[in-house]
C-alpha positions in Angstrom: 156.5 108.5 76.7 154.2 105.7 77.4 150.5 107.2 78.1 148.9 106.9 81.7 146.6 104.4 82.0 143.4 105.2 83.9 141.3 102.9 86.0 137.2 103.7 86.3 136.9 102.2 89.6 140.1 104.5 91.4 140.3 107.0 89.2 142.9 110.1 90.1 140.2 112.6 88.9 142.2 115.9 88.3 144.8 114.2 86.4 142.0 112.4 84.4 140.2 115.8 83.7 143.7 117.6 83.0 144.5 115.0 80.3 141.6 115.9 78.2 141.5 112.2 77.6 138.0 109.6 77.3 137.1 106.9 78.8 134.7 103.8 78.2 132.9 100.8 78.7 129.8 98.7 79.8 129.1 96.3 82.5 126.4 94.1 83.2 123.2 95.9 85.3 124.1 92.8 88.3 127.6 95.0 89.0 125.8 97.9 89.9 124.0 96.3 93.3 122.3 99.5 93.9 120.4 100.2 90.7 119.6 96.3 91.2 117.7 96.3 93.9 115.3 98.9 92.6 114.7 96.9 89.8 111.9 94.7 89.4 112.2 91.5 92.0 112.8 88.0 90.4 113.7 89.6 87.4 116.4 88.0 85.1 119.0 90.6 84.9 121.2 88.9 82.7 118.6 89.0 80.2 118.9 93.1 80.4 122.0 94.9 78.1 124.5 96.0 79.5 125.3 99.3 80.5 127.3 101.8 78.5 129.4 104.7 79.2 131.4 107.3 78.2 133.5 110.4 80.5 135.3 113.0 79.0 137.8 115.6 80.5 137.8 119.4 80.2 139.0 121.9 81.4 137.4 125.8 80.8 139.9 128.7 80.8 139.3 131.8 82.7 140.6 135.1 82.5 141.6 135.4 86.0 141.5 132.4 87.6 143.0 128.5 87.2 140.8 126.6 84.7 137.7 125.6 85.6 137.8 121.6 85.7 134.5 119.2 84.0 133.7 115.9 83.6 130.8 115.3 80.7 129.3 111.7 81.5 126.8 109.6 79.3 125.1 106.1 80.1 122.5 104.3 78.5 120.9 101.0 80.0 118.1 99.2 79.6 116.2 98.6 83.3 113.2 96.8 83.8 111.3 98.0 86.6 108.0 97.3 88.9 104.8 98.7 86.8 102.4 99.9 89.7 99.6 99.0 88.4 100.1 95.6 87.2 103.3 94.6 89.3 104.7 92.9 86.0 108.0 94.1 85.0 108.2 97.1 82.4 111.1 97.9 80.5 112.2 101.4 80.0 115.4 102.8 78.0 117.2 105.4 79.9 119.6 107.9 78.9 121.7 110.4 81.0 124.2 112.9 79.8 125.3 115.4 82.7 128.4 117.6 82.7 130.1 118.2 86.3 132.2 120.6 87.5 135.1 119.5 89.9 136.5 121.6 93.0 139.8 121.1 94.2 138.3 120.1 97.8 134.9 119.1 99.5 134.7 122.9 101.0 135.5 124.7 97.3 132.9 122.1 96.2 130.5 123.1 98.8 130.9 127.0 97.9 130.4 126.8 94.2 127.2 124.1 94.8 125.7 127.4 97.0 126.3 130.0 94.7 125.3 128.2 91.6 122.9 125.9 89.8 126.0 123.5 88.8 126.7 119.9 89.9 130.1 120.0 91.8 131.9 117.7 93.4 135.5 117.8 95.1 138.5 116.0 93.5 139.9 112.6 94.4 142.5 110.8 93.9 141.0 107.6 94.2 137.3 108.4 92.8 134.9 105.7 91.3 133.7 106.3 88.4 131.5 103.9 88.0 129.7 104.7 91.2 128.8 108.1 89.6 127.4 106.5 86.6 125.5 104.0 89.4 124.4 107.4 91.0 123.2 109.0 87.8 121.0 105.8 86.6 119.3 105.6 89.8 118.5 109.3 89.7 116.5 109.0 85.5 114.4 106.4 87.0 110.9 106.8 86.7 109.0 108.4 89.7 105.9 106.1 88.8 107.1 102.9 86.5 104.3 101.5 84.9 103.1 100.7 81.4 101.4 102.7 78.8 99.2 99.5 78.5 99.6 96.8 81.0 99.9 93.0 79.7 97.5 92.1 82.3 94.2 93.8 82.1 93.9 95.0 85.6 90.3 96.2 85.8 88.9 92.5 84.4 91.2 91.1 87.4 89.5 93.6 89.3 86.1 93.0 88.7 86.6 89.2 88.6 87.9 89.2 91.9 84.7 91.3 93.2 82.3 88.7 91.8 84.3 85.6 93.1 82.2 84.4 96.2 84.0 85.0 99.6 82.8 81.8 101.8 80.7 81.9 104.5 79.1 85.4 102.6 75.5 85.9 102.4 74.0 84.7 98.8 73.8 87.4 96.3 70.0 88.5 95.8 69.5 86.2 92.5 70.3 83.6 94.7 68.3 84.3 97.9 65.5 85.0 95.6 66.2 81.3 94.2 66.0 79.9 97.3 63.4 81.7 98.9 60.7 80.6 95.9 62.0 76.7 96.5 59.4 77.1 99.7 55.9 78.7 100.7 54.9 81.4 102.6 54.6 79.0 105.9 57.9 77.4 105.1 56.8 74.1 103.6 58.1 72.7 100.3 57.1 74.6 97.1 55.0 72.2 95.2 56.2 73.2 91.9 59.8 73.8 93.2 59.6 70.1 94.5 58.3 68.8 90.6 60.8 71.0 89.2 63.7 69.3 91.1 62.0 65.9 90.2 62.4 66.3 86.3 65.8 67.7 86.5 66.9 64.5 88.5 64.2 62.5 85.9 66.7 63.7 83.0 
């Protein structure tokens, strides 16, 4: 008898997780639109690895009940995200490995998802698999992406910026004090200020 053949993206779930069979694969990061567009902007995806996976089917006997039904997912990608303190792209490794319980409809699902600390979700026939792993990679990014140590060194941008003249501003004091000793007391031309000017312009 010729084996079934399972498709990722319409996926007939319970038959899948009844077969005890594996599946898996990788894709590029650009198929999965949106994990994308939390990624950093302008960034090269292509440049990124692509994204691996593996699901498993199980099912759990019980002693008075139908077995219960699991999926065990894994991904691995590498993302590169926004760093919020120097807006440069950082590049994290991320790893998820989750095991799910399946209900045979959305209102079994919801029951079990009360009562317990399990992730549950209800049986398709037509389920995407690949949106899952989507949803699970966009739930192991970091709150806060950033680097341990930023490329850029924020605080000299920082303090370079705050001792870049705005125009228009008032002088700093060294300055003021500059110009201020370039004339007298009454306002008229500083003698020495004026001899000072004329062997600079003598050089």
């Amino acid at each position: 008898m010729k084996a079934r053949t399972f498709v990722p993206r319409k996926l007939d779930m319970g038959a899948f997780l009844e077969s005890g069979e594996a599946l898996s694969g990788d894709l590029p990061v650009g198929e999965l639109p949106r994990l994308s567009e939390g990624l950093c902007p302008d960034f090269d995806l292509t440049s990124l690895p692509h994204v691996t996976w593996s699901a498993q089917g199980r099912l759990v006997p019980q002693r008075m009940s139908p077995p219960q039904m699991w999926l065990d997912l894994e991904a691995r990608a590498v993302l590169a995200w926004e760093c919020q303190r120097c807006l440069q792209p950082v590049t994290e490794s991320v790893h998820v490995s989750r095991s799910i319980r399946f209900a045979k409809d959305e209102a079994e699902a919801a029951a079990l998802d009360a009562e317990s600390d399990e992730d549950v979700l209800a049986l398709s026939r037509v389920f995407d698999l690949l949106e899952l792993v989507e949803d699970e990679l966009i739930m192991a990014q970091p709150i806060v992406p950033r680097h341990d140590v930023c490329p850029t060194d924020v605080s000299t941008l920082m303090h370079n910026d705050a001792e870049t003249p705005v125009p228009g501003a008032a002088p700093e004091p060294a300055e003021a004090a500059a110009d201020a000793s370039a004339t007298t007391a009454s306002g008229r031309p500083n003698p020495f200020a004026v001899l000072a000017a004329l062997k600079k312009d003598g050089k």
